[in-house]
N, C-alpha and C positions, 0 to 999 in steps of 0.2 A: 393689278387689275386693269382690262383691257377696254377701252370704247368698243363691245361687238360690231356696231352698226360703223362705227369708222372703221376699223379692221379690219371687215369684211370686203366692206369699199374698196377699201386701197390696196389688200392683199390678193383679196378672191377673185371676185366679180372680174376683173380685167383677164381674168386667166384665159387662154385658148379651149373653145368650146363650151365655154358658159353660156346658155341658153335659157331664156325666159320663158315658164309655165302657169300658163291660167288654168286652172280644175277647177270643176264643180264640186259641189259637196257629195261626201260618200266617194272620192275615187281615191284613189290608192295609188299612193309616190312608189311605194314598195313592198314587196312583199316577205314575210320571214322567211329564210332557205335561198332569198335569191341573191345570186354574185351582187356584193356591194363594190358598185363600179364607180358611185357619186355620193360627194358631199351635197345637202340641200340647203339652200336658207330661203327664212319666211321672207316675203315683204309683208304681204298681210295674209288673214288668214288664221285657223286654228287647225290645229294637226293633235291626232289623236295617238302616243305608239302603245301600241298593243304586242304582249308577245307571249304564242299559246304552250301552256302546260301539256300534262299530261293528259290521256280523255279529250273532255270537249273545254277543259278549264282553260278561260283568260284572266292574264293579267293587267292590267292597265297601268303601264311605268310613268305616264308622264301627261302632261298636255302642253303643245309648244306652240309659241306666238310668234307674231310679228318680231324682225331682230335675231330672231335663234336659230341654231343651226340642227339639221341632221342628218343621222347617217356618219356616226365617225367611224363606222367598223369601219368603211371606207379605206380609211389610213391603214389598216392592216393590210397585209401582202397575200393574195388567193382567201379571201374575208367574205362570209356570208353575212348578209343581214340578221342580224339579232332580233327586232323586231319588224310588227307593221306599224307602216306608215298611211293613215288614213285623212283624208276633209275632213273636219266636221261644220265647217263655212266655207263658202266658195274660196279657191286660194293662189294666190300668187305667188310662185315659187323661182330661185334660180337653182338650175339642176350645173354642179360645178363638177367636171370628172375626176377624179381623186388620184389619178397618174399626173394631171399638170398641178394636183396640189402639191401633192409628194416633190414634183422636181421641182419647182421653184422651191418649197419649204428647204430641201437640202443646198439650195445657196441664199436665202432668205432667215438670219435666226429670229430675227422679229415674228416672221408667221410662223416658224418652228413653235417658238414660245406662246404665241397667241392660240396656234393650238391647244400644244399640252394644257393653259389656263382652260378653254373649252371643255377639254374632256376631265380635266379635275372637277368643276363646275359641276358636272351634270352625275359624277361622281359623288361628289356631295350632297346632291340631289338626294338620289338616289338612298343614301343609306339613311339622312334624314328619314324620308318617306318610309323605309326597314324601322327603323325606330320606331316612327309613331304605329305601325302597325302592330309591333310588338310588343308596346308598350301600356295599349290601352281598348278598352274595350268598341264594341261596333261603333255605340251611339258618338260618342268622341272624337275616334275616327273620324265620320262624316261629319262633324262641327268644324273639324281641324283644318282636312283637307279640301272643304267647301271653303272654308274662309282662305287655306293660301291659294286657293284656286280662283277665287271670285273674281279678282283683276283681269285673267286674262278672258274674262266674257265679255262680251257688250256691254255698256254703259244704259242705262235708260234715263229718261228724264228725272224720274225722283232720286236717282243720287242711287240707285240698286244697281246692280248684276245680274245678268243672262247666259247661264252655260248652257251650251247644245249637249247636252246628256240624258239620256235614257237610263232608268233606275236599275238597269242592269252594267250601266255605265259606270254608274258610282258607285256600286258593288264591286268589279272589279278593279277598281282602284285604291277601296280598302281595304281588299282579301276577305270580302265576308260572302255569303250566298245572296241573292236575290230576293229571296224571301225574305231575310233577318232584315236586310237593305231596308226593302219595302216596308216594311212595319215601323222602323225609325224614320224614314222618310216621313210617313203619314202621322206618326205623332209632333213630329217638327213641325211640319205645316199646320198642325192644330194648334198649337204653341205661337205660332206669326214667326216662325224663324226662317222659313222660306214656303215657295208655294210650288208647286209642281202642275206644269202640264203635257202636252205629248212631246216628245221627247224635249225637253228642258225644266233648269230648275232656276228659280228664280231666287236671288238673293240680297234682300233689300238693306243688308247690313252683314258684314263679313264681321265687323269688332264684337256685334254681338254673340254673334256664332262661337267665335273667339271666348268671349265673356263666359259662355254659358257653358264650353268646356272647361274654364279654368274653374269655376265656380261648383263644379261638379264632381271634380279631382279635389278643390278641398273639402268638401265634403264627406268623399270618403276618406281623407285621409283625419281629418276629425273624427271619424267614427274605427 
């Protein structure tokens, strides 16, 4: 297991052509279909990746903070972007170009290796999040993935969480429709398990969120 934030220091950042970006919120590192030319990483900031189905369906893969990287199609040779890369808080970005990654990596095994940990990671991610989609119903879902999610929001003074998400936001990040979304949304927040306003939700307690999905699964599995 790698220190990302040291690793990135000492391997990336130094690299030829690494360039520092400040974006506002709502713009866009990249876009799906377009040549991935660069590796990104956060300094601060929240990033949304998005990446569209068939029709007008989205899916929402991920949400990546401060520390993390993206954009590893990158590392593949004539490689489009897989997904979008969106703000959803103003962001601080280094845009790294993924030809000076490649050639240092090929006489560097230490960032070879720190690599591949990266894209296992987000791999693991990844199927996680396949899991719990498959595994369990809407309301769940959104307990699940509110609660691994809460950290990387804002902090507020009583000890809660702040995500910039829109209830279409959170729909697709569970694979459900907007509508179903919405309806568990607004029984949660009748419940005190979070509160919603325009586009954010607020969450004053992830363990409980947590709590009240496990408490629910035995429940049916009691019955």
């Amino acid at each position: 297991m790698y220190d990302q934030v040291a690793a990135v220091q000492a391997y990336l950042l130094p690299l030829p052509g690494t360039t520092r970006l400040t974006l506002r919120r709502k713009a866009e590192l990249y876009l799906q279909g377009q040549p991935a030319d660069a590796l990104y990483y956060i300094e601060r900031g929240l990033v949304k990746l998005d990446r569209a189905s068939e029709g007008e369906q989205c899916v929402t893969l991920n949400l990546c903070t401060a520390g993390e990287l993206l954009g590893e199609e990158s590392l593949m040779a004539r490689q489009n972007y897989l997904t979008q890369a969106e703000a959803l808080t103003p962001l601080v970005v280094y845009r790294i170009p993924s030809n000076q990654v490649l050639e240092a990596g090929s006489s560097n095994p230490q960032l070879g290796m720190f690599l591949v940990d990266t894209v296992l990671r987000r791999k693991q991610m990844l199927e996680r999040r396949l899991e719990l989609i498959a595994a369990h119903d809407v309301e769940r879902r959104i307990l699940l993935v509110l609660a691994d999610l809460a950290g990387r929001g804002e902090r507020d003074p009583e000890g809660g969480y702040s995500l910039p998400l829109t209830q279409r936001d959170v729909a697709n990040l569970i694979g459900a429709t907007r509508e179903t979304t919405s309806l568990m949304l607004n029984q949660m927040e009748r419940n005190g398990l979070l509160s919603l306003s325009r586009g954010k939700v607020m969450i004053p307690s992830p363990s409980r969120l947590r709590d009240t999905a496990i408490a629910e699964m035995q429940h049916v599995d009691a019955n």
